[in-house]
Backbone bond lengths (Angstrom), bond angles and torsions (degrees), N, CA, C in turn:
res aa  C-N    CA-C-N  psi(-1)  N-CA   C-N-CA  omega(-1)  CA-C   N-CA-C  phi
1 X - - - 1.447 - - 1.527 111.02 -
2 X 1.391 114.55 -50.29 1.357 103.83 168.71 1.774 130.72 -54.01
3 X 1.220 111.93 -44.92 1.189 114.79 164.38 1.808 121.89 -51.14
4 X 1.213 92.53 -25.27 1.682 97.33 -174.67 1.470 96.81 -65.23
5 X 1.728 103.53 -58.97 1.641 114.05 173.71 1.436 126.04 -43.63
6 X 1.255 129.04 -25.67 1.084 146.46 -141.69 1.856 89.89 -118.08
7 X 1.149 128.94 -46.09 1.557 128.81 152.02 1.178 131.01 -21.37
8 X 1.517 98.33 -58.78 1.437 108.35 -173.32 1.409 120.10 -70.64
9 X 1.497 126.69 -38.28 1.113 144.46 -147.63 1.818 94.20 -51.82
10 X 1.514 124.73 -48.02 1.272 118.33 -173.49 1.377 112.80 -75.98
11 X 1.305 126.95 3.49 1.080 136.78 129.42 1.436 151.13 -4.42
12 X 1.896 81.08 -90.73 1.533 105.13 -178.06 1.520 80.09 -84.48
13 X 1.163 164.76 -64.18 1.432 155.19 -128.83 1.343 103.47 -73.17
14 X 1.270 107.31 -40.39 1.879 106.38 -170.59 1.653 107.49 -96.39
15 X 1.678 122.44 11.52 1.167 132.79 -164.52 1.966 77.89 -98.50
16 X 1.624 100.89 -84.57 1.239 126.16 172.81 2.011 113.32 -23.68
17 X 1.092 90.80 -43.07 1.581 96.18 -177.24 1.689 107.85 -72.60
18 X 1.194 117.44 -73.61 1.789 132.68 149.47 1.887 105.35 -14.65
19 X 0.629 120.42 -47.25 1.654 113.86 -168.44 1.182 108.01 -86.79
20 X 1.446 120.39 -22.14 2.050 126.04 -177.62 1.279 80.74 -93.98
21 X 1.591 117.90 -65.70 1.802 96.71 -149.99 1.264 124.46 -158.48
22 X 1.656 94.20 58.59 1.584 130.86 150.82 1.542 130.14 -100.41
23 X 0.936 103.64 145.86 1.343 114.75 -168.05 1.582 137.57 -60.39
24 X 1.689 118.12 125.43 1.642 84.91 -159.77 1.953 100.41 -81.22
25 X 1.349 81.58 146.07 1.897 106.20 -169.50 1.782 95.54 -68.42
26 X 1.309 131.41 0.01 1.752 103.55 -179.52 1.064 142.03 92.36
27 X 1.360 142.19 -151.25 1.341 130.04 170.97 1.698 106.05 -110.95
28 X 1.631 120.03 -30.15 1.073 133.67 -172.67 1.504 122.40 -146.60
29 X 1.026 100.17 68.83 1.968 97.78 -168.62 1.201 124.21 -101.75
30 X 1.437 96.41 23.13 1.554 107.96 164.07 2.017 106.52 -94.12
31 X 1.184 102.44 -29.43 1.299 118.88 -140.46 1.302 120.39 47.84
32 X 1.639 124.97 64.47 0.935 121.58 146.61 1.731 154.95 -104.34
33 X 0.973 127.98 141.92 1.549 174.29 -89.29 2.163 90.25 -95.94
34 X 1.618 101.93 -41.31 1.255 110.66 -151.25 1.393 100.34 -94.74
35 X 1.613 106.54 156.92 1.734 113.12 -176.32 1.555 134.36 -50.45
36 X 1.480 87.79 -32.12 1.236 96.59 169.37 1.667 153.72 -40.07
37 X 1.679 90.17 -33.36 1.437 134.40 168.14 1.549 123.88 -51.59
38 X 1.892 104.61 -46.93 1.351 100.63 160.00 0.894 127.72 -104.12
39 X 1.443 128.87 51.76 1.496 128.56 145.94 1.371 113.38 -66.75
40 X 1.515 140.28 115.53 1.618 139.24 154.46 1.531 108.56 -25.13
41 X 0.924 110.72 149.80 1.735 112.16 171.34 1.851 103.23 -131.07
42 X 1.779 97.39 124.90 1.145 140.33 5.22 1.340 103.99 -74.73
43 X 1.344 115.04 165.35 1.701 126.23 179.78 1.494 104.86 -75.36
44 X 1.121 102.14 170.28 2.050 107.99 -177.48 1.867 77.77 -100.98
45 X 1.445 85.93 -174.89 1.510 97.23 178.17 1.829 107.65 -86.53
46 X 0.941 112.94 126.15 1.303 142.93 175.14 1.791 104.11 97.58
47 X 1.355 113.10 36.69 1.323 96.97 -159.50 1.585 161.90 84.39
48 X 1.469 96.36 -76.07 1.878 94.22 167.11 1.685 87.94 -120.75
49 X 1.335 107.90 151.35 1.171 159.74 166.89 2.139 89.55 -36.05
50 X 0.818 92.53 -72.19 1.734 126.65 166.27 1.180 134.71 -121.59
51 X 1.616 122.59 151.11 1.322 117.89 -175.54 1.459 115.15 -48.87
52 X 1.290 145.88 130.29 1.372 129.74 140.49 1.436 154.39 -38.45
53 X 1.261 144.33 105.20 1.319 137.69 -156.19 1.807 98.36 -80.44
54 X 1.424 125.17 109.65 1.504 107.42 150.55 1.114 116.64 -83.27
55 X 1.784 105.77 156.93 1.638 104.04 -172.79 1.655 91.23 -128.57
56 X 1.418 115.44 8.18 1.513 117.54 -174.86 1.320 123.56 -161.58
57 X 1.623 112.02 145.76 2.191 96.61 165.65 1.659 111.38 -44.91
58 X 1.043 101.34 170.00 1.464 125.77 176.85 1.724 112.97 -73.44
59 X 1.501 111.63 -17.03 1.258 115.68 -153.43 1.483 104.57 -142.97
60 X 1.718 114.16 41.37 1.757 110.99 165.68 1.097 77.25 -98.37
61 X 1.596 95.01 128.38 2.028 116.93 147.32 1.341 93.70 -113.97
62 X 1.200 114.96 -163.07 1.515 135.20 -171.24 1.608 105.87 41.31
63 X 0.763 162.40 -81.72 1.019 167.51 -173.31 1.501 123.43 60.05
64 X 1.564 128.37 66.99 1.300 122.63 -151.99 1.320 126.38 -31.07
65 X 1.923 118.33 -44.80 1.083 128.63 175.81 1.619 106.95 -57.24
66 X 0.826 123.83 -60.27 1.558 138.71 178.68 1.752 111.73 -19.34
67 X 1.212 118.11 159.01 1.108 116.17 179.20 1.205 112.87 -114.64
68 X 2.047 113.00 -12.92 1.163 129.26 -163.22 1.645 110.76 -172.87
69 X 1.439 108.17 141.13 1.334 109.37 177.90 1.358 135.29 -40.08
70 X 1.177 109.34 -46.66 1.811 126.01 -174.33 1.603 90.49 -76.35
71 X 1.884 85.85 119.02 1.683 107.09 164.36 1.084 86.03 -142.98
72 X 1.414 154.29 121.64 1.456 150.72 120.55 1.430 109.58 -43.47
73 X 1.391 105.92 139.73 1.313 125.17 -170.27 1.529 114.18 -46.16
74 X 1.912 103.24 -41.87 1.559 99.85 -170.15 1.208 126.23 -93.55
75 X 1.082 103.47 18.21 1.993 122.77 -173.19 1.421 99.13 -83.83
76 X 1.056 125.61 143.98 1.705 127.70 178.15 1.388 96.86 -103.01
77 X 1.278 105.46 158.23 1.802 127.34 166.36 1.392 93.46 92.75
């Protein structure tokens, strides 16, 4: 049991530490790809504002034309 206790501690320290004076993470700080991403936070009720248009999978990277990985799905072109 102590050891269990003794686990956590870097835990709560880097929980406790993170909430005073870490950084707020954004709307997307993964830059990722999937719909999920543009929901506003907090969400409205059902989510988007309006339906979303996808124009793509969730999962083109490389993209020869591209200059760069990050395309979110609902971005056109």
């Amino acid at each position: 049991a102590i050891g269990l206790i003794l686990a956590q501690l870097p835990f709560v320290w880097n929980l406790i530490r993170s909430y005073r004076r870490g950084a707020v993470a954004g709307p997307n700080p993964w830059q990722a790809n999937s719909l999920e991403w543009a929901v506003p936070s907090p969400p409205p009720h059902g989510n988007f504002a309006a339906p979303p248009v996808v124009y793509r999978g969730p999962y083109e990277f490389s993209v020869p034309t591209r200059a760069q990985d990050f395309w979110p799905q609902h971005q056109e072109g």
